[in-house]
C-alpha positions in Angstrom: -42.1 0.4 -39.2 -45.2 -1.3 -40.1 -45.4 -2.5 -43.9 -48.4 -2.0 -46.6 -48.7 -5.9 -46.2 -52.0 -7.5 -44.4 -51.7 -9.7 -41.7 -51.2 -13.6 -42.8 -50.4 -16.5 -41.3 -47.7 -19.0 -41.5 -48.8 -21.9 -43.6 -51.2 -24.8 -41.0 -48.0 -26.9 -39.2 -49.8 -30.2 -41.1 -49.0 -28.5 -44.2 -52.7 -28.6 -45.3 -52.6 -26.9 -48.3 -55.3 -28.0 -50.8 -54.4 -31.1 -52.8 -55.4 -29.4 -55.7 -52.1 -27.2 -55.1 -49.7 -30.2 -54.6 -51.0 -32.5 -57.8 -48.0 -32.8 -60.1 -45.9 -30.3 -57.8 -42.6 -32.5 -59.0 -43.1 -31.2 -63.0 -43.4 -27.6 -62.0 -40.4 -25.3 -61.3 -39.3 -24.5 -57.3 -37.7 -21.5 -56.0 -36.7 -20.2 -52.1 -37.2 -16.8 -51.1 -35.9 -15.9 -48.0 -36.3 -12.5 -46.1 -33.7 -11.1 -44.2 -35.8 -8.0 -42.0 -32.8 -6.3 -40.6 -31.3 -3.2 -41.5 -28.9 -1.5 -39.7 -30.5 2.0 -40.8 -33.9 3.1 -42.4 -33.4 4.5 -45.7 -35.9 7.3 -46.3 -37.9 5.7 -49.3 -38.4 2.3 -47.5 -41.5 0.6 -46.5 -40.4 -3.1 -47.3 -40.7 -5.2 -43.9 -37.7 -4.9 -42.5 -36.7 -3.7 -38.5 -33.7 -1.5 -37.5 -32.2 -2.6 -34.1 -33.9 0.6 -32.5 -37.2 -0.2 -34.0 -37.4 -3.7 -32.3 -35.9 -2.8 -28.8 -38.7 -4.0 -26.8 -40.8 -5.4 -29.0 -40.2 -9.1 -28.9 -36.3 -9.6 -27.3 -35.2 -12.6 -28.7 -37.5 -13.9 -30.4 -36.8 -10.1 -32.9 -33.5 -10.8 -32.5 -31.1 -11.5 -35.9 -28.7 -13.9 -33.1 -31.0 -17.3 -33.6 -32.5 -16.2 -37.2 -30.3 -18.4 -39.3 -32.3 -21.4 -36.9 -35.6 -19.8 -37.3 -35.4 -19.3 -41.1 -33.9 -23.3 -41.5 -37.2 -24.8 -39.4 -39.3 -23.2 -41.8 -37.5 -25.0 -44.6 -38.0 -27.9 -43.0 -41.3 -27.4 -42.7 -41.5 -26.7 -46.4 -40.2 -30.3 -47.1 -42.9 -31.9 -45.1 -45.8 -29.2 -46.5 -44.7 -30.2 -49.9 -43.9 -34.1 -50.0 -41.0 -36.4 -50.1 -41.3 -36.3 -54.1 -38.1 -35.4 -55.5 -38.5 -31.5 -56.3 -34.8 -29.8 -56.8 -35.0 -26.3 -56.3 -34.5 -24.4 -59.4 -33.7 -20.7 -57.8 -32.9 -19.0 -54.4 -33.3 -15.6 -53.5 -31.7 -13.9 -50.0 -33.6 -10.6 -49.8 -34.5 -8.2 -47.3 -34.0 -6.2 -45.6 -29.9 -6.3 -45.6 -29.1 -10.4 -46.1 -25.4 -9.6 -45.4 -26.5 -8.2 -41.8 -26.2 -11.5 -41.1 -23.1 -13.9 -40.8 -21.9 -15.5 -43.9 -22.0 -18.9 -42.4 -25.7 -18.2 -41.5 -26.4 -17.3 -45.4 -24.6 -20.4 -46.6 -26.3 -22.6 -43.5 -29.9 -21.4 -44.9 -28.7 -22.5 -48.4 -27.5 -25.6 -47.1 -30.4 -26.6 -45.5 -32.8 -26.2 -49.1 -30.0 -28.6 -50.3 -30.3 -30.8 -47.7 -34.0 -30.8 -47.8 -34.8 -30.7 -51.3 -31.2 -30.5 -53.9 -30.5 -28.0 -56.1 -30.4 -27.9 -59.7 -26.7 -28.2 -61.5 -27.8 -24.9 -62.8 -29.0 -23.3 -59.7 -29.1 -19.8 -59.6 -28.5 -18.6 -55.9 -28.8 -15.1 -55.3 -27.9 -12.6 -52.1 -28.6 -9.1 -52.3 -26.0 -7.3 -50.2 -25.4 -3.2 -49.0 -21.9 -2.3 -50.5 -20.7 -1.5 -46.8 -21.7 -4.8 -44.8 -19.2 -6.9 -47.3 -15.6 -7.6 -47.6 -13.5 -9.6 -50.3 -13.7 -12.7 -46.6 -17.1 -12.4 -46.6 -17.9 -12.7 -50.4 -15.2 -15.2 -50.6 -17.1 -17.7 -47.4 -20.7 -16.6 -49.5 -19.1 -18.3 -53.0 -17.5 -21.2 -51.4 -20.8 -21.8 -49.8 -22.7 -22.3 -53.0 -23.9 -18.4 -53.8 -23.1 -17.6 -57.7 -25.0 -14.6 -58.2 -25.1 -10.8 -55.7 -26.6 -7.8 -56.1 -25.4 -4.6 -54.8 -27.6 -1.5 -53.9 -25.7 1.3 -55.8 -29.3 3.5 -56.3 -26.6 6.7 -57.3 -23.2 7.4 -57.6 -23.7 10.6 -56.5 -23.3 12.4 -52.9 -26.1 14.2 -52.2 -28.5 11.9 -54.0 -27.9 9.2 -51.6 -28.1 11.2 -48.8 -31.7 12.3 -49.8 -32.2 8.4 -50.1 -30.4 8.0 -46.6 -28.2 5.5 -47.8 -24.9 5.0 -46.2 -22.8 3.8 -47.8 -20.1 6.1 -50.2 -19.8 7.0 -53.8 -17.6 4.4 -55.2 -18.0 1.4 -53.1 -20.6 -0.3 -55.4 -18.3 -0.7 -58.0 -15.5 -1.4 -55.6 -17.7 -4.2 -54.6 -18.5 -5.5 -58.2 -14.9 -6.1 -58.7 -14.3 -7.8 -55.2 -17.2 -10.2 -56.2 -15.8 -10.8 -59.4 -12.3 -12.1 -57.9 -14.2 -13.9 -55.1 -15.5 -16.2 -58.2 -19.0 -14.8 -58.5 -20.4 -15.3 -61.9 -23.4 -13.1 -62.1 -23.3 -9.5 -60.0 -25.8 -6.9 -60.2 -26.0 -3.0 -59.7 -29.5 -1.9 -58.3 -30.1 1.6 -59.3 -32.9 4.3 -58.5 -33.9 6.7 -60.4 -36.4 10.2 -59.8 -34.7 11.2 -56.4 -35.3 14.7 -55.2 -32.7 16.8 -56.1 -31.1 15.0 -58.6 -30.3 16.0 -62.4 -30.3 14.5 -65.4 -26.5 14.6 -65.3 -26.8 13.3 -62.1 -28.3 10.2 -63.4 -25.9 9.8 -66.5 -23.1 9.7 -64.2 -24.4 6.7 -62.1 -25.1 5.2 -65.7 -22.0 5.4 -66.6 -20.5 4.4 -63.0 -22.8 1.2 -63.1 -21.6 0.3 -66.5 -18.0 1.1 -65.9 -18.2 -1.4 -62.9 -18.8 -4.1 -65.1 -21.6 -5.9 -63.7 -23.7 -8.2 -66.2 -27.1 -7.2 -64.7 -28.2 -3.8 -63.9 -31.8 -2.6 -62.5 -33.3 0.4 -62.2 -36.3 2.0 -60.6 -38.3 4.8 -60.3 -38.3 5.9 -57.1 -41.9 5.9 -56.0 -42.9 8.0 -52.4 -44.8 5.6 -50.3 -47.0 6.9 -47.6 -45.8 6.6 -44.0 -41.7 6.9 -45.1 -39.8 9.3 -43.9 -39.2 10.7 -47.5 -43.2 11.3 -47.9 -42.9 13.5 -44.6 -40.3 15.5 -45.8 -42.3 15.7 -49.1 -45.6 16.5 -47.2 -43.7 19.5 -45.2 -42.2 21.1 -48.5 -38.2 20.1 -47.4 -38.0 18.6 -50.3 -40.0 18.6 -53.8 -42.3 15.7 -55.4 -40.6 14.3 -58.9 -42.8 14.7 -61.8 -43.9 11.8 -64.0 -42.6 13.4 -66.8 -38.9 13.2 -65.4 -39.3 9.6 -64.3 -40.4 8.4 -67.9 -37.1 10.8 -69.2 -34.9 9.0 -67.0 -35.6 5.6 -68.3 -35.2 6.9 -71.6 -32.1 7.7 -70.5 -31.9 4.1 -68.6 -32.4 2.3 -71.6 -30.1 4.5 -74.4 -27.3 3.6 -72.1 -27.8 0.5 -71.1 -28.4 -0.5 -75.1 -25.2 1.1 -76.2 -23.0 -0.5 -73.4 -24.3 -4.1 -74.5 -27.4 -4.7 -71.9 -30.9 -6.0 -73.5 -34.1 -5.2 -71.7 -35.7 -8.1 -71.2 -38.2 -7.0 -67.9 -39.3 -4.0 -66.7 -37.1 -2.9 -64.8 -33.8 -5.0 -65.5 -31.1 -5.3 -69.0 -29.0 -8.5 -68.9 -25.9 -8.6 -71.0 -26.6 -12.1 -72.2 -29.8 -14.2 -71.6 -27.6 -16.4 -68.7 -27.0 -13.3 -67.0 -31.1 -12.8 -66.5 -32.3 -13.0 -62.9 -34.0 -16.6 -63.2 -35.8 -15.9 -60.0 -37.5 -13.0 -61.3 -38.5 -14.8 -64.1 -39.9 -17.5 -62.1 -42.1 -15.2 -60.2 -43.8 -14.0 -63.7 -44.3 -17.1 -65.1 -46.1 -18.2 -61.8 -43.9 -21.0 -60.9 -44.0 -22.3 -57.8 -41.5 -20.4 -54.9 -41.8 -20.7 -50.8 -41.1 -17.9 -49.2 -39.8 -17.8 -46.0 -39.2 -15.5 -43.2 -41.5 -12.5 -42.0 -44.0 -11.3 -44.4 -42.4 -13.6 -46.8 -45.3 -14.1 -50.1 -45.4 -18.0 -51.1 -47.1 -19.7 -54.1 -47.9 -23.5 -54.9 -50.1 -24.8 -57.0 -52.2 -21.7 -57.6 -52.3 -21.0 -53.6 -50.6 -17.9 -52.0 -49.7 -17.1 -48.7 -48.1 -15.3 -46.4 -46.2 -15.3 -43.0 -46.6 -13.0 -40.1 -44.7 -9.3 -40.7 -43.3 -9.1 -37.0 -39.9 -11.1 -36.5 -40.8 -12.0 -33.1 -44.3 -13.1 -34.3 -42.1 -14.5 -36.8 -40.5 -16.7 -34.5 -43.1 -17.7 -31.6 -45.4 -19.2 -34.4 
């Protein structure tokens, strides 16, 4: 499905970025982003860049293939290392996003990771993040993700109820979230997080009080939540446009994260952005953080944003475009 994002480039193979961008690049703070575009399903609210097998049969082979990603991703970080200089730069955060990261292979998650530390080190205090889908993990596969350096996940949960998530086409089943918070904690993770949307079609306020309290109960140290907003072109906005199912008012979204934020406060969580409550200030998403303070963070992969120095830019959307350049 094509994504709200403009056509870009991947940044010039001399790494010509302005040397405006790269003066004192060594004091300032480096993350990774890396985009994972596969998904084994559409879910109906989606309009991230991201490719279902279906939707690239024919459109590039190969080259959209998620076989040889794991190579294509770790060329671009090497191509980071030479855009940015040999100056010793350790990389402060990583972020795996997609997309579904945990489409992928372990050993291809921890071999991307392994290559920013080959490339450029990683802080003692690195925070390295995966988001995963609660059904593409098992206690072997979070296990192989922690030995391989990953310390924080974070699960889309978005409900703990039925017939919410099947509004959302999401496939996974009620209950498997929080399974999967406690299979991450005895793999050794030390930060896990519960993604929750709220403002689905269909659902009740005591719809959304009992995800609260399933989230809580799971006993994650981060939880997010979002209002679900209908993006033109989803499936969701069709089903909208033909009357199957009705438009949330604005009204029930800022009641929800009333209701978002009395819970999370009583169970321990402090708001600190948006959209996210941490129970402690170490279990804060540092890479979020880094992207609002303006840091500096290389994003690659397909339609992956990057920012140095003042200068953004981004990659080509298509994964076989992706991989050709």
């Amino acid at each position: 499905m094509p994504s709200a994002l403009p056509d870009g480039e991947p940044v010039p193979a001399d790494g010509a970025l302005p040397a405006s961008a790269l003066a004192d690049a060594a004091a300032r703070p480096l993350g990774f982003y890396l985009h994972v575009p596969y998904c084994a399903t559409r879910c109906g609210y989606c309009d991230f860049n991201t490719y279902t097998a279906t939707e690239l049969r024919g459109t590039g082979g190969v080259l959209a293939s998620r076989d040889n990603y794991a190579e294509t991703l770790v060329d671009e970080i090497r191509l980071a290392r030479k855009v940015l200089g040999d100056d010793p730069r350790e990389v402060r955060t990583v972020f795996v996003g997609g997309g579904t990261p945990t489409l992928l292979a372990a050993d291809d998650l921890v071999r991307m990771l392994g290559a920013i530390r080959d490339e450029f080190g990683l802080a003692p205090d690195a925070e390295i993040t995966t988001e995963a889908n609660p059904e593409s993990v098992d206690p072997a596969y979070l296990a192989t993700l922690r030995q391989g350096g990953f310390n924080r996940i974070s699960f889309g949960m978005q409900s703990a109820k039925q017939h919410v998530l099947k509004i959302l086409d999401r496939t996974h089943t009620p209950g498997r979230p929080e399974a999967c918070v406690a299979e991450a904690r005895a793999a050794g993770f030390e930060h896990v997080n519960l993604d929750l949307i709220y403002g689905t079609p269909g659902e009740s306020d005591d719809d959304w009080r009992a995800s609260l309290e399933a989230a809580i109960g799971a006993g994650p140290d981060h939880v997010s939540a979002y209002a679900l907003i209908v993006e033109e072109g989803t499936q969701l906005a069709r089903r909208i446009r033909r009357g199957e199912v009705p438009m949330t008012d604005d009204d029930v979204h800022a009641d929800r994260y009333l209701i978002a934020e009395e819970a999370f406060t009583a169970a321990g969580f402090d708001w600190y952005e948006v959209s996210n409550w941490a129970t402690s200030e170490a279990a804060r998403c540092l890479h979020n953080e880094l992207y609002w303070r303006g840091a500096d963070w290389w994003g690659a992969g397909p339609g992956a944003h990057s920012h140095v120095g003042g200068v953004r830019w981004w990659n080509v959307k298509h994964p076989g475009a992706y991989a050709g350049a």
